[in-house]
N, C-alpha and C positions, 0 to 999 in steps of 0.2 A: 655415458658422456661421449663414447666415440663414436654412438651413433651419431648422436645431436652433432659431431663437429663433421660428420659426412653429410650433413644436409643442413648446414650453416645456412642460415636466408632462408630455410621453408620450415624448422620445425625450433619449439621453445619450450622451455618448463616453465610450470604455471600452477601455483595453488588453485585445487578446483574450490569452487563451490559446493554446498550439499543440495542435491537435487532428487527430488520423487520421483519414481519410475512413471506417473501420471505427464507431469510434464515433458518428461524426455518422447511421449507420443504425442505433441502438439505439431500439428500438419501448417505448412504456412498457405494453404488456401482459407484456415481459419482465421487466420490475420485477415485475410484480406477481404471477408466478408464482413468480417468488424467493423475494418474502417470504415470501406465504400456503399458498404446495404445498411449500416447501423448510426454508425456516428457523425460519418460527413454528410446523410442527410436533415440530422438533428440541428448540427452548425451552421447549414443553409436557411435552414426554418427559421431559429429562432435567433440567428446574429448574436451569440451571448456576448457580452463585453465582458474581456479576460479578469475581470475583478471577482466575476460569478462564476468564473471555471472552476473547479475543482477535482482535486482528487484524495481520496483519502484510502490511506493502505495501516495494513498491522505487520511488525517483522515481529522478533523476541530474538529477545539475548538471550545467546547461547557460547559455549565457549565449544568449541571446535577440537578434539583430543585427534584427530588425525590428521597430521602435516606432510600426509604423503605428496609429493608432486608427482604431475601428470605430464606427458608430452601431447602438446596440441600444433596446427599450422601456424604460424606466424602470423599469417592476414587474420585470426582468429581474435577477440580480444577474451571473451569468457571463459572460462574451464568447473566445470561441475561433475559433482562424486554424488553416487546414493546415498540417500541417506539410511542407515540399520533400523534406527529406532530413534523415537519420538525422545526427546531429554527435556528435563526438567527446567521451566525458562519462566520470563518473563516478558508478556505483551508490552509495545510500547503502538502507538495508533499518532498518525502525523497527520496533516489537513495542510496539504499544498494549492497555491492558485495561479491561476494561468500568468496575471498580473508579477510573478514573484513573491508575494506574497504568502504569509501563514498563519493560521489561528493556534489557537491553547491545543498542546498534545493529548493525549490520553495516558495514563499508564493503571495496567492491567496487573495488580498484585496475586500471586498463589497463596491467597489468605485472606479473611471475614475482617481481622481485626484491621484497622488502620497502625501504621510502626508511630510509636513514639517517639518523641526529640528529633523529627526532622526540622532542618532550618527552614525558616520560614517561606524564603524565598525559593524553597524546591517545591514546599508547598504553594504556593500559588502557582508557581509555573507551568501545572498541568491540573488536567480534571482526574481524580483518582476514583480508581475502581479496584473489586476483589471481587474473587472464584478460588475457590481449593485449585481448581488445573491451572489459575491464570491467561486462561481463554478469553475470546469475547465471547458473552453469552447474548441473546435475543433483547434483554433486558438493559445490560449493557449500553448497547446498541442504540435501543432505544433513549434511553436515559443522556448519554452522547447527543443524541438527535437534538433532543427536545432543550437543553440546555445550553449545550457550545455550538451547534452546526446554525440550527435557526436562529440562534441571537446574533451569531457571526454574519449571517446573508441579511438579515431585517438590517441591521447597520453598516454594513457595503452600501445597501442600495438605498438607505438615506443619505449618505456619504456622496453618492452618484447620483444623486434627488431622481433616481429611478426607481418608483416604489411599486410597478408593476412589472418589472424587466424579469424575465424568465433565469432560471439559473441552470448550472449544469455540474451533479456530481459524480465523479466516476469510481467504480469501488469493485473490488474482486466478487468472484458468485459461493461467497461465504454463506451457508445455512441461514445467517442471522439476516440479512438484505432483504431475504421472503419475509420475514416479519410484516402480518398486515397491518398493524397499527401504523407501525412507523412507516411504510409505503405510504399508507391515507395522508400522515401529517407533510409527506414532498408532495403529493399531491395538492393536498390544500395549500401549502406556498409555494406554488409554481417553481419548483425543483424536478427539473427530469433527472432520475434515479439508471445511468446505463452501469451495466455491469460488463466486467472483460471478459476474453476467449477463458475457459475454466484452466487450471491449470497453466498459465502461460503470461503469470505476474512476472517471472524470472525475463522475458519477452518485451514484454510491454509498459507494465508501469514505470513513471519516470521515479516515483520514492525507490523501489526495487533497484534498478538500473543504476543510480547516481548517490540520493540521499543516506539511504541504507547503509549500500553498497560502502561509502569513505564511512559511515558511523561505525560498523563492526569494524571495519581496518584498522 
């Protein structure tokens, strides 16, 4: 504390974040080929009207057991800690759009069985999935695709009476994304499928950044 008060206006304590030793080695020349060689030649191309932007990310609750603070600069806003080990969680999957808008979440159970006696309106609320780890799996993934993403875009773009307008979804470089099937079916409805710098959702995605970020606080 008497350090903090000899450098009052340059230095603050700050709950980190937990962060993967992967991330903490993202270069910002990777940014910057993202944007400029990747995605702001796609938004010239295809003009997307912000109803068809998208982005869709996964977090999991988790409950956080160390409340150590960190000192960071002031002009800083983020603070992140390593993570030890992988904890026991629960996938939740959001689908944000450029327009403000949002479709049906995803949630990702550590279990086969579906829970009994939920209310009904938690049940409708989201598309429900299980896996013993509560991962997305390829499957998953797909099943999401085919179900909420493509019925979501096919009625936008009657909505927009643009039923040839190209879409755009942006998604982390998750194992499941290489999925060939599900690539064929953005292909077949004109969905360009970009994925982010690996490692550097903490960076980049605006659910990460903003969404997330107030929902675990």
């Amino acid at each position: 504390h008497s350090f903090l008060k000899r450098h009052r206006g340059e230095l603050r304590t700050k709950s980190p974040r937990v962060l993967e030793p992967e991330r903490a080695a993202v270069r910002p020349d990777q940014l910057r080929t993202f944007f400029f060689e990747t995605l702001d030649p796609l938004r010239v191309q295809h003009k997307y009207n912000p109803s068809l932007m998208a982005k869709f990310d996964e977090t999991m609750l988790q409950i956080l057991t160390d409340k150590t603070q960190c000192v960071i600069p002031s002009s800083q806003r983020l603070a992140f800690t390593i993570q030890e080990e992988a904890p026991f969680h629960i996938t939740f999957g959001m689908t944000i759009f450029a327009d403000g808008t949002d479709c049906k979440p995803l949630l990702i159970l550590p279990q086969l069985e579906f829970p009994l006696g939920l209310p009904q309106e938690l049940i409708h609320f989201c598309t429900w999935s299980g896996q013993p780890a509560g991962w997305i799996s390829s499957e998953i993934w797909a099943d999401w695709t085919k179900k909420t993403f493509l019925p979501e875009i096919a009625r936008r773009r009657r909505d927009l009476e643009m039923p040839e307008a190209r879409a755009l979804l942006l998604v982390d470089g998750h194992a499941t994304r290489t999925d060939v099937v599900t690539l064929d079916l953005f292909r077949q409805n004109k969905i360009d499928l970009v994925t982010f710098v690996a490692h550097a959702s903490h960076l980049l995605q605006p659910l990460d950044l903003w969404c997330y970020l107030q929902f675990k606080t």
